[in-house]
FILO-723270 format. One record per atom (N, C-alpha, C, CB): residue in one letter; x, y, z. Coordinates in steps of 0.02 Angstrom, whole numbers, padded with zeros to 5 digits, always signed. Glycine has a CB too. Layout:
// residues N
AXYZ;...
This chain:
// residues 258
X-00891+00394+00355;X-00861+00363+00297;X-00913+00353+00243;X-00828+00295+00315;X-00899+00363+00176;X-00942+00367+00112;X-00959+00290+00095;X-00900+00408+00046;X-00982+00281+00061;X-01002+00211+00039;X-00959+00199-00003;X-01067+00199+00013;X-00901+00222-00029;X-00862+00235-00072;X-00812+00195-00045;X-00852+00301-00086;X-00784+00191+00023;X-00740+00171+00048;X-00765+00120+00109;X-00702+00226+00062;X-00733+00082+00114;X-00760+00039+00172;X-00704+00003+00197;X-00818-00010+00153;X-00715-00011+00286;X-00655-00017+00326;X-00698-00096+00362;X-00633+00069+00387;X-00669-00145+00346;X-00693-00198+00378;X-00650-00228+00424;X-00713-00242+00336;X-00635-00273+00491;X-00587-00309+00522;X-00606-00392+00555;X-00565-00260+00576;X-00575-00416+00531;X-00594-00506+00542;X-00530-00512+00596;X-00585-00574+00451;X-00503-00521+00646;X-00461-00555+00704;X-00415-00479+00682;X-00418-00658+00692;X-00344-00506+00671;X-00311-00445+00671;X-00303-00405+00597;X-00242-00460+00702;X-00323-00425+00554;X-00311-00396+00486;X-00379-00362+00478;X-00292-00452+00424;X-00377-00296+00448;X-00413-00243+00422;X-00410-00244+00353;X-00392-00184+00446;X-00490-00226+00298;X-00488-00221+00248;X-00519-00183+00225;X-00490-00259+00229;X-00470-00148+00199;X-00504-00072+00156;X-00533-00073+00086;X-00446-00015+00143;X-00576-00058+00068;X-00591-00065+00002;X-00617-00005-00043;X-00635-00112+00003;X-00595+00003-00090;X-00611+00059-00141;X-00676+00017-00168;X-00542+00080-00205;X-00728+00059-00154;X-00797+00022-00161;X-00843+00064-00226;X-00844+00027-00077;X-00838+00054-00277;X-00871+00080-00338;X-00845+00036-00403;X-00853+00162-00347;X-00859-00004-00382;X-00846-00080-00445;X-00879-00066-00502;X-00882-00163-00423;X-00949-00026-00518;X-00980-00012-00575;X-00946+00041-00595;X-01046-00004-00572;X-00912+00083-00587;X-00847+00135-00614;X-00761+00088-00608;X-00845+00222-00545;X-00750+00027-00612;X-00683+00025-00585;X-00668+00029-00544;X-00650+00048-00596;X-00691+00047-00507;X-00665+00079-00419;X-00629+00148-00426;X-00595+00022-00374;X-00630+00190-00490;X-00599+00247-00522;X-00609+00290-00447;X-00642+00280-00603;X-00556+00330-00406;X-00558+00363-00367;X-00570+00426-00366;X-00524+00353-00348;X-00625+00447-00345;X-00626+00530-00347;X-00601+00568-00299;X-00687+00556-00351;X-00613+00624-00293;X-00582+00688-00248;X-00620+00643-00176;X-00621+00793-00274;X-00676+00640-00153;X-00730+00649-00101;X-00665+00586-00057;X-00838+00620-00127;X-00644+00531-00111;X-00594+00461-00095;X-00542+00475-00057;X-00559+00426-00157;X-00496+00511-00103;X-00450+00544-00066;X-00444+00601-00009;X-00424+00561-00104;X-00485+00626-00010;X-00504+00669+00055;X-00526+00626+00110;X-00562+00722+00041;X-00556+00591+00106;X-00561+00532+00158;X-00511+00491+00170;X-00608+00489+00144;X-00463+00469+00137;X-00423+00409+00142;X-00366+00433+00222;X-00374+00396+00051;X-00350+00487+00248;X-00315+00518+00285;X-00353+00527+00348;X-00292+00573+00255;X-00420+00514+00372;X-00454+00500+00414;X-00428+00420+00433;X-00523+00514+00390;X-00492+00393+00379;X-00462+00296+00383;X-00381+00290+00420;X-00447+00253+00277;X-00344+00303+00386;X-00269+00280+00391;X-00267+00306+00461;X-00207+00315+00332;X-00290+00359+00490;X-00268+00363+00567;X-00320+00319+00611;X-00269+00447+00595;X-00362+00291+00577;X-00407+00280+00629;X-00379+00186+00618;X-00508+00312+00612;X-00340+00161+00565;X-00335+00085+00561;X-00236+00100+00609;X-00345+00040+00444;X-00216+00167+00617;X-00142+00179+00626;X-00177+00176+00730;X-00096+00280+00572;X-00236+00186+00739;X-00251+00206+00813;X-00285+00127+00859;X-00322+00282+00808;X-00300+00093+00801;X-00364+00029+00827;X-00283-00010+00850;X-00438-00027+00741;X-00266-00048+00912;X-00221-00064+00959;X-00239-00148+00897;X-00244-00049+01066;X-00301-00144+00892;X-00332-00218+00864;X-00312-00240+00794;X-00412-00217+00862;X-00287-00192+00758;X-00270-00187+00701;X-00188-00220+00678;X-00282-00116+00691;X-00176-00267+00632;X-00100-00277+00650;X-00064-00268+00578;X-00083-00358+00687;X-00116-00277+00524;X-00097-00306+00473;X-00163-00249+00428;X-00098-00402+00479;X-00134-00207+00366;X-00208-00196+00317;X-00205-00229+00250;X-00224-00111+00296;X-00261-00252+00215;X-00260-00256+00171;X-00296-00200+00131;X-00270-00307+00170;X-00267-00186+00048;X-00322-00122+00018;X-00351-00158-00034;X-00287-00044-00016;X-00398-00159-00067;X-00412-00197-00119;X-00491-00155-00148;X-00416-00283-00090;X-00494-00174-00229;X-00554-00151-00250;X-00596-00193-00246;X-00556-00128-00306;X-00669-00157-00253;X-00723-00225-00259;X-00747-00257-00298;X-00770-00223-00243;X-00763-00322-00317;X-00793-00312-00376;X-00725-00383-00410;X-00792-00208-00409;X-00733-00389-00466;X-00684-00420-00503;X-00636-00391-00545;X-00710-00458-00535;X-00668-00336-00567;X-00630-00315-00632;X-00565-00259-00606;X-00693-00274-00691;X-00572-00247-00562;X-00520-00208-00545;X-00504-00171-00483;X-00521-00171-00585;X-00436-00163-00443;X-00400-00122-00394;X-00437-00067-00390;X-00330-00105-00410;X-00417-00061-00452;X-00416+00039-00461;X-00411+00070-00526;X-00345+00080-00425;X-00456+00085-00569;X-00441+00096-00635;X-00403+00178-00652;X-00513+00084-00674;X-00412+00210-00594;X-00378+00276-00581;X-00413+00284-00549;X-00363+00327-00621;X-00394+00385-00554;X-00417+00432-00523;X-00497+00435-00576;X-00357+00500-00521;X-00559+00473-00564;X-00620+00470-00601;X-00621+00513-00642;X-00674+00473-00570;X-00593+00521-00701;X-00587+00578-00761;X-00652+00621-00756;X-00581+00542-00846;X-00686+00588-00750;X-00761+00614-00766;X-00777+00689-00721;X-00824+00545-00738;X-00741+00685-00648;X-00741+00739-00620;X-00685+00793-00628;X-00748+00721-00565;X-00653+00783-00672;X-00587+00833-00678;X-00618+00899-00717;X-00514+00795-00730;X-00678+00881-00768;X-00685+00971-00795;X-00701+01015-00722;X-00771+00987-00862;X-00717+00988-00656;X-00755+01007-00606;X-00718+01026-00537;X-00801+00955-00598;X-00653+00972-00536;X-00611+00985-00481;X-00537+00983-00490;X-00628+00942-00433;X-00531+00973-00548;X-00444+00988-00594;X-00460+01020-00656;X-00392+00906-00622;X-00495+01090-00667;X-00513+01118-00711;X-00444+01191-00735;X-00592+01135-00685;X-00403+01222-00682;X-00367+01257-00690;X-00310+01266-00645;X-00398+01296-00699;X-00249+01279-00635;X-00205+01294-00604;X-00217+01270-00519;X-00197+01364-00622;X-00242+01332-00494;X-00269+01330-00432;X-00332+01271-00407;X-00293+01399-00427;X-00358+01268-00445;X-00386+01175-00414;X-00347+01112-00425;X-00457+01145-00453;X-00299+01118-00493;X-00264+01056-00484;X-00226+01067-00437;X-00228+01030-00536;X-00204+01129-00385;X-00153+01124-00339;X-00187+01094-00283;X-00118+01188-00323;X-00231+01125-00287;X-00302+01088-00231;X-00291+01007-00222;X-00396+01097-00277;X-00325+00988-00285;X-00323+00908-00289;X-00264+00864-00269;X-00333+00890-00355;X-00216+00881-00316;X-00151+00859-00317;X-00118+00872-00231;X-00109+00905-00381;X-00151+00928-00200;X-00134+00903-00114;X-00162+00842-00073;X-00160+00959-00066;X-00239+00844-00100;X-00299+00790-00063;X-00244+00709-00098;X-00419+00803-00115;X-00247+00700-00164;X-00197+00640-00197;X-00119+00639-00130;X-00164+00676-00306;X-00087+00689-00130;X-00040+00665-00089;X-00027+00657-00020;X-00005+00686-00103;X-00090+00688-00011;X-00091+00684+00069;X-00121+00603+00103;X-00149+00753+00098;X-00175+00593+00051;X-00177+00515+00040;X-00146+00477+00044;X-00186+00496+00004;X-00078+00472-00006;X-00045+00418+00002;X+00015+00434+00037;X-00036+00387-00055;X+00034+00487+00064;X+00071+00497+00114;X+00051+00459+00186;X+00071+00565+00117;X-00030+00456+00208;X-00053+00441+00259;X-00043+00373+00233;X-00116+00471+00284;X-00065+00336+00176;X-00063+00269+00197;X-00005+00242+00194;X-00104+00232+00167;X+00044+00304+00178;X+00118+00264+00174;X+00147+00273+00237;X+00175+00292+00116;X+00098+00296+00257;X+00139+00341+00370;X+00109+00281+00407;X+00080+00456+00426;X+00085+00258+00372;X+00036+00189+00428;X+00087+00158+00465;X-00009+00113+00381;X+00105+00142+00516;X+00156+00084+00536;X+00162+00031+00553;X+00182+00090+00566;X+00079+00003+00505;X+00077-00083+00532;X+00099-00082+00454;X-00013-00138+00567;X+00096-00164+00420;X+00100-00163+00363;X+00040-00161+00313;X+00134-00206+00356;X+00048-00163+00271;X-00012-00106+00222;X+00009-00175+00164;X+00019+00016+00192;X-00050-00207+00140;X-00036-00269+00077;X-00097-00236+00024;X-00056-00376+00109;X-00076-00223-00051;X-00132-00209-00093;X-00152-00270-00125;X-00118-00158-00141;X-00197-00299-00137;X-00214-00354-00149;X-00233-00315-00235;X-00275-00390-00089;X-00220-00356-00271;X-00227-00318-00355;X-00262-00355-00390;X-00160-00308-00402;X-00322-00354-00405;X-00358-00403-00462;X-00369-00371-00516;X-00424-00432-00445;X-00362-00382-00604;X-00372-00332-00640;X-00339-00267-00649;X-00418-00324-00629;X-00376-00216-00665;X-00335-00148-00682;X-00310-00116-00613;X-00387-00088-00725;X-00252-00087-00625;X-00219-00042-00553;X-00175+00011-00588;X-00162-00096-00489;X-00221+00061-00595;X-00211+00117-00660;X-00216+00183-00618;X-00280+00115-00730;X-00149+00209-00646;X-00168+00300-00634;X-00140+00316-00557;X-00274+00321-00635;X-00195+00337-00526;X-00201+00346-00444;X-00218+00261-00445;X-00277+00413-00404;X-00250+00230-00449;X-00259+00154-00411;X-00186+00168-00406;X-00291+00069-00454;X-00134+00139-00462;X-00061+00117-00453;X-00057+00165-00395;X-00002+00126-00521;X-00049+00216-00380;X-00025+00266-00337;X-00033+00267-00283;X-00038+00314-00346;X-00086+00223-00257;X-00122+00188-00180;X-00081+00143-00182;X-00205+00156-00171;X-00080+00102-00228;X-00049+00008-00235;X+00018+00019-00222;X-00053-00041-00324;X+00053+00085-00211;X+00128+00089-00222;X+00159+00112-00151;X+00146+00146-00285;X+00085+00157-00158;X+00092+00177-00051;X+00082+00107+00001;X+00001+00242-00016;X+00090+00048-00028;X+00068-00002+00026;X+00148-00029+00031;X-00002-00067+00001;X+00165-00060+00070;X+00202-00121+00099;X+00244-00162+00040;X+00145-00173+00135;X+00166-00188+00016;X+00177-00233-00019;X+00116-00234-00085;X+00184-00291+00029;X+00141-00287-00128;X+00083-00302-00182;X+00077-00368-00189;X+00093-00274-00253;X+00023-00382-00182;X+00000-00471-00206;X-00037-00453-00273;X-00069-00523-00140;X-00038-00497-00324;X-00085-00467-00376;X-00092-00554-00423;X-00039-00382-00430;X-00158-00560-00451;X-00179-00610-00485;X-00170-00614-00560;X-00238-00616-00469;X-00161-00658-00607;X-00130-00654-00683;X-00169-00595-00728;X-00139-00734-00725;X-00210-00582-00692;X-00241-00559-00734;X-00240-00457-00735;X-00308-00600-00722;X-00193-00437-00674;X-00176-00392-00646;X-00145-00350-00716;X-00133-00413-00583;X-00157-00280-00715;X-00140-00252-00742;X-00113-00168-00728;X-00176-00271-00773;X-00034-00165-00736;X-00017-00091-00697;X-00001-00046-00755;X+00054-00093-00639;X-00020+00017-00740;X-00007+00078-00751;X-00012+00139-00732;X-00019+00082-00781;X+00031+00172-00744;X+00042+00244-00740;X+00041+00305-00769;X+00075+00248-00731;X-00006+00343-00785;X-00028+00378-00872;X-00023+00440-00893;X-00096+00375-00893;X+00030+00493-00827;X+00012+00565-00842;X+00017+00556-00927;X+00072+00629-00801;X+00081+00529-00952;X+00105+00549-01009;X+00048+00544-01055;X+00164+00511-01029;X-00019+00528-01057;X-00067+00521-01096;X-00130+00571-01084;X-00082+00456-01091;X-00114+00613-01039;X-00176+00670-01014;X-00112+00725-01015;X-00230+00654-00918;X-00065+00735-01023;X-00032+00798-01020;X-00005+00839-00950;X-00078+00836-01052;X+00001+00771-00915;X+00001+00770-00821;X+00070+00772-00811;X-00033+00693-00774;X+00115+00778-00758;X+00161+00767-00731;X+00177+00713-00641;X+00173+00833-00737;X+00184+00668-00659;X+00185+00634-00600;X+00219+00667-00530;X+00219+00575-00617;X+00204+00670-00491;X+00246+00703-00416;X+00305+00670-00397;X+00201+00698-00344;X+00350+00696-00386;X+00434+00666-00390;X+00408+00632-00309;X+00525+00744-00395;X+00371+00619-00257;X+00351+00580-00214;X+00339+00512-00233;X+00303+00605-00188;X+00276+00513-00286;X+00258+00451-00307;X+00296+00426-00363;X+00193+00449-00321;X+00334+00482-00391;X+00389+00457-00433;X+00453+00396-00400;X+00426+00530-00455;X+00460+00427-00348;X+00520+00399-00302;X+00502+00332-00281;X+00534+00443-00236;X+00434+00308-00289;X+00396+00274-00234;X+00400+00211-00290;X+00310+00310-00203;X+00382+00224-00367;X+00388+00184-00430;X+00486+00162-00438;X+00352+00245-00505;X+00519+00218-00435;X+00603+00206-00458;X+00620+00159-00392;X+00663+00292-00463;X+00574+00169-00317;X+00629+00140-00265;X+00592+00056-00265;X+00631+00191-00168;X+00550+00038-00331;X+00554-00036-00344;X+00564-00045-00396;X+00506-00075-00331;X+00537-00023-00454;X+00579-00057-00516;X+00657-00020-00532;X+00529-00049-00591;X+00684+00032-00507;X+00744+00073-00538;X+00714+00102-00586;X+00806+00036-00563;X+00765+00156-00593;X+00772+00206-00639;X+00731+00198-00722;X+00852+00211-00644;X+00773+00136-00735;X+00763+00131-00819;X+00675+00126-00811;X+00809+00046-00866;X+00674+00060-00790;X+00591+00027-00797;X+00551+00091-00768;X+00571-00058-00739;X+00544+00113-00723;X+00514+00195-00701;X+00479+00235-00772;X+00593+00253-00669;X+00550+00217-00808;X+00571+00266-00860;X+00506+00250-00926;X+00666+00248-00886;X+00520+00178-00926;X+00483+00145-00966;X+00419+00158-00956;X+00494+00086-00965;X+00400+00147-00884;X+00337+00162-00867;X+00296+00225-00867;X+00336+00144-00819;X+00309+00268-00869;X+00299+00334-00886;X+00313+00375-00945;X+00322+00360-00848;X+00362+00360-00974;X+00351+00385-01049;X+00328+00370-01073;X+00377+00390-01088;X+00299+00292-01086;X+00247+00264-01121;X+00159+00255-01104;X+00274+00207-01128;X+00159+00258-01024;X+00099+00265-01022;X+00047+00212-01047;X+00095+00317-01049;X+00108+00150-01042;X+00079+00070-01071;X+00070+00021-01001;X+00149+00025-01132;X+00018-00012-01028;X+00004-00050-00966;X+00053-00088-00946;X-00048-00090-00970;X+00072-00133-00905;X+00133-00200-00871;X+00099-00238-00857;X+00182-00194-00806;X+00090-00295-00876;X+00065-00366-00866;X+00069-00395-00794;X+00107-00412-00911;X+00040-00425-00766;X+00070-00461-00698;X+00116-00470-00708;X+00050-00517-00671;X+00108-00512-00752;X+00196-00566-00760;X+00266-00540-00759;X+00205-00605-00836;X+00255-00464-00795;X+00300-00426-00809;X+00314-00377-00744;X+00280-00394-00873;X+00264-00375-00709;X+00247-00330-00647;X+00305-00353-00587;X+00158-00347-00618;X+00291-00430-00603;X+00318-00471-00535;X+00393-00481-00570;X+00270-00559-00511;X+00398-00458-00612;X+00486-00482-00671;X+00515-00417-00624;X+00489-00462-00804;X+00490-00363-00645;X+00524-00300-00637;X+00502-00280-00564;X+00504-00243-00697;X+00493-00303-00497;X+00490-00281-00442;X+00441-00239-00419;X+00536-00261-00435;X+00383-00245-00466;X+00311-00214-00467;X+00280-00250-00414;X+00269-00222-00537;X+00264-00299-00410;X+00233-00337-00364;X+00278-00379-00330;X+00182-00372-00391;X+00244-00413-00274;X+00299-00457-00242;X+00271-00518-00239;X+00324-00436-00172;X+00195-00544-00254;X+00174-00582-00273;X+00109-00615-00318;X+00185-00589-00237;X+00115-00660-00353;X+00086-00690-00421;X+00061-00735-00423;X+00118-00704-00465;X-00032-00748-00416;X-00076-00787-00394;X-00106-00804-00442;X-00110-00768-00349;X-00143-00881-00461;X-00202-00869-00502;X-00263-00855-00458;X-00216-00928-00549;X-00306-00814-00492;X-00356-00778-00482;X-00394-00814-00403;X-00402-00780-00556;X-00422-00882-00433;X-00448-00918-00363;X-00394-00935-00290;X-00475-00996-00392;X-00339-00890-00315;X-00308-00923-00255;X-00257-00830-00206;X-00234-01008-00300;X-00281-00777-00274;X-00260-00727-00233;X-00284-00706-00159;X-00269-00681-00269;X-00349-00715-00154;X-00372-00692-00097;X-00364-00741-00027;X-00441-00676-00113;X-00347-00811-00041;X-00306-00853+00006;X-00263-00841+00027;X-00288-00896-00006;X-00204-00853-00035;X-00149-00811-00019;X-00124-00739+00006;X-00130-00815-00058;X-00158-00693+00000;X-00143-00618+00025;X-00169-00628+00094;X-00182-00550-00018;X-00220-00668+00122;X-00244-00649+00189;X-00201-00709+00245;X-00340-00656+00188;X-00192-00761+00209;X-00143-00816+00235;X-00066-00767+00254;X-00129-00886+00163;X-00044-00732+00213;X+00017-00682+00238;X+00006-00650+00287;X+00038-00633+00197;X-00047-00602+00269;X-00078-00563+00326;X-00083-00597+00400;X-00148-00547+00303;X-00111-00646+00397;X-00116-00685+00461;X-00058-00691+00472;X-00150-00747+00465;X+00004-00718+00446;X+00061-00755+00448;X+00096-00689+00494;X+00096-00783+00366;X+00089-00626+00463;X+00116-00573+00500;X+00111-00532+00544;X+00124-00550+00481;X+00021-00557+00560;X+00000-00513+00616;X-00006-00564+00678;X-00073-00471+00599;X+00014-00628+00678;X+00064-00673+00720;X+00123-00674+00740;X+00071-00715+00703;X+00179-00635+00686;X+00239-00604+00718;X+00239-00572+00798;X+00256-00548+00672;X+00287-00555+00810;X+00314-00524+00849;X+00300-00443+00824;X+00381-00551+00854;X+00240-00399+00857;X+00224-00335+00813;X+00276-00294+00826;X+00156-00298+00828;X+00324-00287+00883;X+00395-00259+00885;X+00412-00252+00857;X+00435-00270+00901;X+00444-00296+00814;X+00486-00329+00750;X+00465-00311+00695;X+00487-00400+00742;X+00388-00320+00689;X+00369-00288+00633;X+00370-00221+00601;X+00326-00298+00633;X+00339-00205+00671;X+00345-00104+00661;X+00416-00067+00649;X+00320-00059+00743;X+00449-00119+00692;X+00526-00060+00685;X+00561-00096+00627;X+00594-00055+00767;X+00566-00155+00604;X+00574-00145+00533;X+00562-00127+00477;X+00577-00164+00520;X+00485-00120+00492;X+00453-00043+00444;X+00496-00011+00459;X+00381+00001+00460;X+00508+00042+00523;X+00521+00106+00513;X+00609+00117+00481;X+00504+00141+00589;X+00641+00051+00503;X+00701+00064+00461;X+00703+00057+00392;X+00748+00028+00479;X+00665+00014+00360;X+00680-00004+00311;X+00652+00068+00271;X+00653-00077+00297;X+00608+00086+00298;X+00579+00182+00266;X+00649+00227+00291;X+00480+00230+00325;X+00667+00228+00330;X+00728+00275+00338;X+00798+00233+00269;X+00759+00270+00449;X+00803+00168+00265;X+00864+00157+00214;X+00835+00197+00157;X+00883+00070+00190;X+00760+00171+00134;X+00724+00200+00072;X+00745+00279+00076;X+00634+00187+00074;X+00753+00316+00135;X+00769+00373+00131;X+00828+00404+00113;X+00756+00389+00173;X+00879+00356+00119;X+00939+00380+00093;X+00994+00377+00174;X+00922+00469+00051;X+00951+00363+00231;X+01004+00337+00285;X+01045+00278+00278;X+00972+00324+00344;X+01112+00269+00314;X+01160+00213+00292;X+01179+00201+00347;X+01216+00223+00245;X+01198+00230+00399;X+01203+00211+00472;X+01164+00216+00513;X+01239+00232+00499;X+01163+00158+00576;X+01132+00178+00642;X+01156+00250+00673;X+01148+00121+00693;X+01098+00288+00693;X+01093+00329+00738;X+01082+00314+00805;X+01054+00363+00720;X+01072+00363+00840;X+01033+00355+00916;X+00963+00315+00914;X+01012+00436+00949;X+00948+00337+00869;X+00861+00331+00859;X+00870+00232+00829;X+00816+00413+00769;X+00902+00229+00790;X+00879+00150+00771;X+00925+00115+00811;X+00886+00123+00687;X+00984+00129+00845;X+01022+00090+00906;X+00989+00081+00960;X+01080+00119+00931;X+00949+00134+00978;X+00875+00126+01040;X+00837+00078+01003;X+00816+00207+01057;X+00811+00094+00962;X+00729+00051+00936;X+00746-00035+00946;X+00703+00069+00825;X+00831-00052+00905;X+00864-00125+00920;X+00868-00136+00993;X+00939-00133+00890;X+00900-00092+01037;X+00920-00123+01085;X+00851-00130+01144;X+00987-00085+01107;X+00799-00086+01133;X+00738-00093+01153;X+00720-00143+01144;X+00701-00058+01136;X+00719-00185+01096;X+00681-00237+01105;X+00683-00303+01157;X+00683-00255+01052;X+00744-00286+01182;X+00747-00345+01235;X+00719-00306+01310;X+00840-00380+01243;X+00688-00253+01311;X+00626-00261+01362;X+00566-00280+01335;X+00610-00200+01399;X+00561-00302+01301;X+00487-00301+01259;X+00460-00400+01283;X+00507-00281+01136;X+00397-00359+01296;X+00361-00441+01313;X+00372-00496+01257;X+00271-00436+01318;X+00374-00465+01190;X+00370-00503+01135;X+00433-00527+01137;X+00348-00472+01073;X+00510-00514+01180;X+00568-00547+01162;X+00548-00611+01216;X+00646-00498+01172;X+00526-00570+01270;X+00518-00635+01329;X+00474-00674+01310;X+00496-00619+01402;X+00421-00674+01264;X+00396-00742+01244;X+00439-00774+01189;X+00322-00737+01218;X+00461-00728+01136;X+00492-00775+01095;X+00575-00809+01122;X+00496-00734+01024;X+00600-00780+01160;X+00636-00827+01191;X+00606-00890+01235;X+00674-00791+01229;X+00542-00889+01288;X+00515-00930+01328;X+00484-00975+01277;X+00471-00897+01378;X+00455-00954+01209;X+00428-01037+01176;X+00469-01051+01130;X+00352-01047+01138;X+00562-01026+01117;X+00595-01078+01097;X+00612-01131+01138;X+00643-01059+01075;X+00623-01117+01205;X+00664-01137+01256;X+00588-01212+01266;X+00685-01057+01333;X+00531-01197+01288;X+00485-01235+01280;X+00467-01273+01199;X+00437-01196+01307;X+00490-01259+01156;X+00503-01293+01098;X+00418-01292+01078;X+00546-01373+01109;X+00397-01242+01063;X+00325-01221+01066;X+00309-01147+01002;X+00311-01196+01160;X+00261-01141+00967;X+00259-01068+00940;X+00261-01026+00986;X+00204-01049+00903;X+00261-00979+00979;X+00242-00912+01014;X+00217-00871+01011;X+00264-00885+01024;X+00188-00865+01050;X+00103-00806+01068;X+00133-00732+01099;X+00033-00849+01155;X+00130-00694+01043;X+00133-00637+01063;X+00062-00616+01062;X+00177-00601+01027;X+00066-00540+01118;X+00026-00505+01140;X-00003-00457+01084;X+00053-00478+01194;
């Protein structure tokens, strides 16, 4: 792993960090080619329950992708096809993760940052958070993937807004329109995002995982149970995690899952 990226773990929550704070945390090619390693190796650790992604530094998530390298590795046709695979294979992996994935947002979350921040779970972000999305200002076309990924939280219109204009969204406005899911001041984001984290990697991880995986199949356009999610429900009552959480209601006690 590059110094670029870094994979830390305190009890059950993991924290990833886009590590180049004297650039923004601006992501280059070397980033994304790595990020699909990480994601299997935080999708393989048994120890892992909960990730957080976050930039370093104060000023920002993710200010994008690193312009600075595009005369070099998005210079013509056939390398932007290049790149534009390493970008989606990225956030495909961190969107394949099946624990939950929280982007913690301080400052700018621009470009590709937004495009990581969108592959997670969830978004926590502090007042001072700032989102965008910018082909429309370099002459780019967004990928109808990460397109889908922007419309299946704010809808259609705001999407709309967000990409033709190529204007930043305020926190405030972030958390209005279904951008984020939560709105911290600054000294209290990083409490709050890891206080969840804990809160969820105390669940029942059963529960957790397979409501990931349905709630990604509704996002997909499924409307009924199949075989596959009538098993995953009715599975759960062999699961150690039902026999404790039935045994410490009954004892009138929390419950310690495994």
């Amino acid at each position: 792993m590059s110094e670029d990226l870094t994979l830390e773990r305190e009890g059950a929550v993991a924290t990833l960090t886009l590590n180049r704070p004297d650039n923004r945390n601006a992501i280059n090619l070397g980033m994304y080619q790595e990020l699909p390693a990480i994601a299997r190796k935080v999708e393989a650790d048994p120890d892992i329950r909960v990730l957080v992604m976050r930039g370093a530094g104060t000023k920002a998530f993710a200010a994008g992708a690193d312009i600075t390298e595009f005369e070099q590795v998005r210079s013509d046709a056939e390398s932007a096809r290049s790149y534009n695979e390493h970008v989606a294979a990225a956030e495909q992996a961190l969107e394949a993760v099946t624990k939950p994935t929280i982007a913690m947002v301080h400052g700018y979350c621009i470009g590709g940052g937004c495009g990581l921040a969108l592959a997670c779970d969830l978004r926590f972000s502090d007042h001072h958070g700032r989102f965008g999305i910018t082909p429309a200002k370099l002459g780019l076309v967004y990928s109808l993937e990460s397109t889908k990924r922007l419309v299946d939280l704010v809808g259609p219109a705001q999407a709309k807004w967000i990409l033709f204009s190529g204007l930043h969204v305020g926190a405030e406005r972030a958390e209005r329109i279904g951008l984020i899911e939560g709105l911290y001041p600054t000294d209290e984001l990083r409490s709050a995002t890891y206080d969840f984290a804990a809160t969820v990697a105390s669940r029942a991880q059963y529960s957790v995982t397979a409501t990931k995986d349905i709630v990604g199949r509704i996002a997909a356009g499924q409307v009924r149970d199949d075989d596959y999610t009538i098993d995953l429900r009715n599975s759960s009552f062999d699961t150690d995690d039902y026999a404790e959480g039935v045994r410490s209601f009954l004892e009138k006690r929390p419950p310690r899952f495994g």
